[in-house]
C-alpha positions in Angstrom: 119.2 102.6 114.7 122.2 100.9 117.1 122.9 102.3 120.3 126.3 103.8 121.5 128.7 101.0 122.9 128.4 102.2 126.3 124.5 101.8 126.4 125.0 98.7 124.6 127.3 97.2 127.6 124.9 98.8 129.9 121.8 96.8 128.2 124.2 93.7 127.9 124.9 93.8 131.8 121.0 94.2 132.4 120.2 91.4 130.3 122.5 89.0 131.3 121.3 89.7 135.3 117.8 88.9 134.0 119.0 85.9 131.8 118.2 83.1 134.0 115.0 84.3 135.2 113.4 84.8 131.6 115.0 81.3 130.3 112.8 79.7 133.5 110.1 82.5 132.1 110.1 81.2 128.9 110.8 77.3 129.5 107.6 77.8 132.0 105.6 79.4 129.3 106.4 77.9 126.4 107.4 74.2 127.5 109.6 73.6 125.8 113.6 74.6 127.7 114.8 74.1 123.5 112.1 77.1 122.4 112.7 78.9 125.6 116.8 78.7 124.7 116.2 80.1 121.2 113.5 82.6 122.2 116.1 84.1 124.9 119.0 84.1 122.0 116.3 86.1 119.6 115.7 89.0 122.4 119.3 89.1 123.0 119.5 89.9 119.2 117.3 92.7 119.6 118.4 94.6 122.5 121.2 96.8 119.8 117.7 97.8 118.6 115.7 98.7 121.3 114.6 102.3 120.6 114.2 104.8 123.1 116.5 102.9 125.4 114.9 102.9 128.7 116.5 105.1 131.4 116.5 102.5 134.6 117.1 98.8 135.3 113.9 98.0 135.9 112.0 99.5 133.3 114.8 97.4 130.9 113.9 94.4 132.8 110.2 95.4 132.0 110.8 95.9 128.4 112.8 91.9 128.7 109.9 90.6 130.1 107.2 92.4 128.0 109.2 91.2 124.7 109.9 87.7 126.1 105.9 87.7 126.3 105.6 88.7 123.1 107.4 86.1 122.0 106.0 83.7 123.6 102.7 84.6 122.7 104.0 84.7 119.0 105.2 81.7 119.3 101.7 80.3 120.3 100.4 81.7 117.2 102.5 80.2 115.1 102.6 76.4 116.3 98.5 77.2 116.6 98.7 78.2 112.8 101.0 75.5 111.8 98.5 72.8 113.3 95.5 74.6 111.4 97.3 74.3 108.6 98.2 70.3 108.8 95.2 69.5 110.5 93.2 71.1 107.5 94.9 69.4 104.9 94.4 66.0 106.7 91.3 66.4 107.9 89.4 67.3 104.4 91.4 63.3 103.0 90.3 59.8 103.5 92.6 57.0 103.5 92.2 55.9 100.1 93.1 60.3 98.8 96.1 59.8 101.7 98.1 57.1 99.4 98.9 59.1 96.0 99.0 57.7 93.0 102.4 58.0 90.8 100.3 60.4 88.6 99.1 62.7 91.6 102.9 62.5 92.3 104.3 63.9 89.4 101.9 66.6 89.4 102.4 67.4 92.7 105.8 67.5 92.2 105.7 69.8 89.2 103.0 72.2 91.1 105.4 72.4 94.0 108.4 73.1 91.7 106.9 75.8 90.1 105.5 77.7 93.5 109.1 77.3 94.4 110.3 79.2 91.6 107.3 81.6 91.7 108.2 82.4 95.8 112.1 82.6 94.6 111.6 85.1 92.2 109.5 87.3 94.8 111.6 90.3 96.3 113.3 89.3 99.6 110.8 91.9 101.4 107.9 90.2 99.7 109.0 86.5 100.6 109.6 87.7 104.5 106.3 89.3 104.8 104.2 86.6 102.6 106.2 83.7 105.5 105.2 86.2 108.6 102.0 86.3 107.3 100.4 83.2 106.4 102.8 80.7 107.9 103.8 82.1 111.4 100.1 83.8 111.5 101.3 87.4 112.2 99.5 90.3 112.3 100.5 93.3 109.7 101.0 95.5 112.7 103.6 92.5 114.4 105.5 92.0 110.7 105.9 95.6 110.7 107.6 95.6 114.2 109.7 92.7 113.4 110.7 93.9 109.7 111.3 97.4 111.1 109.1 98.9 108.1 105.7 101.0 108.2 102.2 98.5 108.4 101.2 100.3 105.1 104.3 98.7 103.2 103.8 95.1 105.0 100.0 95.7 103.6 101.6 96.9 100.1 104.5 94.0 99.8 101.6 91.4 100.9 99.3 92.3 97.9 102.2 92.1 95.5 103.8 88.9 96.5 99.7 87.4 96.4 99.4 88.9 93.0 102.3 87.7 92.1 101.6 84.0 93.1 98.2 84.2 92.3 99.2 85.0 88.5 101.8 82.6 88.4 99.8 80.0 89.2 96.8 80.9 87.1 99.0 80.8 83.4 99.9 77.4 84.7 
């Protein structure tokens, strides 16, 4: 739901006062003054959608700061579950499995081609929520915050694009 243009210059004034402070917030929590940059830009994105809109300064600056934790925190999560992920797909090779041969190549290649086309033909819904999910290691209640949809439908749309994949890949 977007917010009249007067409470959106009023947000926009609050948020801009409080800019500074959460980029050093951020920078400081995060270390990284790059992912603090584009973790400010993403809350600014999301101020047209705060819903109720709070009724003071402070409690907007509270609401900047609780989100800009959030998204730190999220953040986190999601570099945590990337290294998880590479560290467990290193970690299980020796040196000799780390050099393919042009055979393990090609069916690589064809195996990734055809998840490819298996995630492309997913609904958009599906894709979003599958990516929230198991690559930036949300939880079904924080997908459903960020897609704006109910946790029962993230649940629902996360079966059916694992179905989906998981049939796919078994006629294969």
């Amino acid at each position: 739901m977007a917010i009249n243009a007067e409470t959106n210059t009023h947000l926009n004034r609050v948020y801009l006062a409080y800019r500074p402070a959460l980029l050093r917030f951020l920078t400081l929590s995060t270390h990284s003054p790059e992912m603090a940059a584009d973790l400010v830009q993403e809350l600014y994105l999301r101020l047209p959608y705060l819903h109720p809109v709070p009724d003071s300064d402070n409690a907007i600056k509270a609401w900047l700061f609780k989100v800009a934790t959030n998204m730190a925190t999220d953040h986190f999560r999601t570099e945590k579950r990337r290294s998880e992920l590479v560290h467990g797909h290193f970690a299980e090779q020796d040196e000799t499995e780390l050099t393919p041969t042009p055979e393990k190549i090609a069916v690589d290649g064809d195996q990734l081609r055809q998840l490819q086309a298996t995630l492309e033909a997913l609904p958009k819904v599906c894709k979003e929520v599958l990516y929230l999910s198991r690559i930036e290691g949300l939880t079904h209640q924080a997908i459903a915050e960020r897609l704006g949809i109910s946790k029962s439908w993230v649940e629902k749309k996360l079966v059916q694009a694992l179905d989906h994949l998981r049939k796919a890949m078994a006629d294969d």
